[in-house]
N, C-alpha and C positions, 0 to 999 in steps of 0.2 A: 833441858836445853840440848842434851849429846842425843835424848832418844828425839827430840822434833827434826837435828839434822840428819838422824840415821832415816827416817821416814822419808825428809826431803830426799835424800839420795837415793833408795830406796826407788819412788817415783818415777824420780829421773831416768834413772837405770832401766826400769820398765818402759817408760817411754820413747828411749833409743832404740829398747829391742824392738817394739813394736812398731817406730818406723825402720828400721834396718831388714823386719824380716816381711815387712809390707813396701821397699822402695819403690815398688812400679805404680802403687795407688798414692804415696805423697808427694810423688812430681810435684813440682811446682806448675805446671799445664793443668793439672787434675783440681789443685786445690783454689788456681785462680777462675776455671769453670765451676767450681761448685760453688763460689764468690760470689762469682758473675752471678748465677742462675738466684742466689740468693737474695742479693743485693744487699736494701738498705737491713735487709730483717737479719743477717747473719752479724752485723756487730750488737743490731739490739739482744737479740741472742746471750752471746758471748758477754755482755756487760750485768743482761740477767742472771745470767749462769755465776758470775766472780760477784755480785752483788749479795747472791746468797752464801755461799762459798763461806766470808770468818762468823757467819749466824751456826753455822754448820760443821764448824771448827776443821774446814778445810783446805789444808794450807798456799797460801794464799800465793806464795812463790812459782807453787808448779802453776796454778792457772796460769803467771802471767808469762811464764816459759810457752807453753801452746798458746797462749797468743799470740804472743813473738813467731811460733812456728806456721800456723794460720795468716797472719795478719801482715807480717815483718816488723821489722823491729821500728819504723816510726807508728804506723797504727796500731798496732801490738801497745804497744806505750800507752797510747794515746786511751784506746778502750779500755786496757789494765789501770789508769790511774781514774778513771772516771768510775771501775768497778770498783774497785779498791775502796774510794772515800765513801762511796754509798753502802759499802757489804758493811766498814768499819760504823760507819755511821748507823748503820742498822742493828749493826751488835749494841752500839751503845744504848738505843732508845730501847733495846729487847732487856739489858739489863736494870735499865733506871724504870720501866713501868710495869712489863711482863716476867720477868725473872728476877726480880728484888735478893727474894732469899736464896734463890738458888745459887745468884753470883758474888750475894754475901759469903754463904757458905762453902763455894767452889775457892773461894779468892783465897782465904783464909790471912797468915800474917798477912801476905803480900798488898791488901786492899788497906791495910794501915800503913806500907810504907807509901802507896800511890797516893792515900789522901795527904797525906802530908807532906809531900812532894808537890804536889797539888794547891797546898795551902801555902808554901815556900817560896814556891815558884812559876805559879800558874801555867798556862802554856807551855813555858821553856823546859817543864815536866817533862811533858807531853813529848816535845821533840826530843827532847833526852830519848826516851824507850823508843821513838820509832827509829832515830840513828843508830843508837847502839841497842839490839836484840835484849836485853836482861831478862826480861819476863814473856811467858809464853803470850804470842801476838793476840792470838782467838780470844782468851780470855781478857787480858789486857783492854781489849775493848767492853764490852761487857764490866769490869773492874770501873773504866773511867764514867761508865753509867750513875756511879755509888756515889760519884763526888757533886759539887758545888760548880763544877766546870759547865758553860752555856754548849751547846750542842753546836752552834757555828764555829767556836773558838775551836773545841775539838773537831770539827770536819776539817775545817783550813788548815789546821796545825799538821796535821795528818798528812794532809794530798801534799801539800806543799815537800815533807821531811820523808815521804814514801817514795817520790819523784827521784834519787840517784839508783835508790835499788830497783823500779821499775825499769827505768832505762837500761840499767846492766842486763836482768832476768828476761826482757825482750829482746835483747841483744843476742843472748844465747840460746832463744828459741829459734829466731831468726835465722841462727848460723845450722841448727838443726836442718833447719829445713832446705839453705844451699848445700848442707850432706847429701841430702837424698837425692837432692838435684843432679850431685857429683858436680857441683861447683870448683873452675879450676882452682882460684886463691881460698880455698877451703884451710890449708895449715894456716894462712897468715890469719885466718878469722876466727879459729880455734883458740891460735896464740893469743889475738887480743881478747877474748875471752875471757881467758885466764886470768891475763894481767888484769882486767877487770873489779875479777872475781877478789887477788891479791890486794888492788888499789884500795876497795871500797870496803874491805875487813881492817889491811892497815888504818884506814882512815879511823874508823867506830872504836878501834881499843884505842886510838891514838886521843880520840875526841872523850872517851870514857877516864881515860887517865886524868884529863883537864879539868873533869866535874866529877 
């Protein structure tokens, strides 16, 4: 868990420098002409790109931060949650038909507490681990491949309980991106950021303490 957030941060970090020491190429003019010129094929793109992404065990947060940077934070959302349930959903079918043993044997305890999580509490499992983080995500899908669960029940479960952290993690690409703009209310959008980031960690130990 400490070494997936060291990564996530890691990324991040990287990703600042490299719009901080490129701000004349991530204007906001530059990236809504490279949109334009695009059109509809830059979010097909982008949805294939996060679709492959938890198949590929990678992590799934920084994609939908550069969407948010790319995109803004409603479309950013909008393509991050529609990549999200198809990548998650793709791990799962990669686990249940094409990697059996591999994500038996990856899972190890962990795939005996998710079955019986699973057989407990069907679904409401499911939203358990996408609210509150316990088990590493990428696998996690792939693990719910093993179970008894229909593959709808797990996509809907998913999009639905991954929807407050997309909206935040778009947020905060978004705000990247009025940086480099040199957006005047840049502090006030930092700050809500944050608070953000505060709200929706309170929220998951808060939600983790109740079950």
């Amino acid at each position: 868990m400490k070494l997936n957030k060291a990564i996530l941060f890691l990324l991040i970090l990287l990703l600042a420098l490299a719009v901080y020491l490129n701000k004349s190429y991530f204007s906001q003019e530059n990236i809504d002409s490279i949109l334009d010129n695009l059109g509809p094929l830059a979010a097909l793109v982008y949805i294939a790109i996060y679709a492959i992404a938890p198949v590929l065990f990678i992590p799934g947060t920084a994609v939908t931060i550069i969407g948010g940077f790319i995109f803004g934070t409603t479309w950013g959302f909008i393509y991050s949650i529609i990549g999200a349930t198809i990548g998650a959903s793709l791990a799962f079918l990669t686990g249940r038909y094409l990697a059996h043993d591999w994500t038996e044997k990856s899972s190890g305890k962990m795939l005996q507490d998710i079955k019986k999580g699973i057989e407990q509490d069907g679904w409401k499992y499911i939203a358990f681990t996408r609210l509150v983080p316990m088990f590493p995500y990428s696998i996690l899908n792939y693990a719910f491949g093993l179970t008894n669960i229909p593959l709808v029940t797990f996509a809907v479960t998913s999009c639905i309980c991954l929807i407050p952290g997309t909206i935040v993690y778009s947020y905060i690409g978004s705000v990247g991106r009025d940086a480099a703009g040199g957006a005047q209310d840049l502090l006030f959008k930092i700050s809500l950021a944050g608070l953000l980031i505060i709200i929706i960690s309170f929220a998951s130990k808060k939600f983790a303490r109740k079950n």
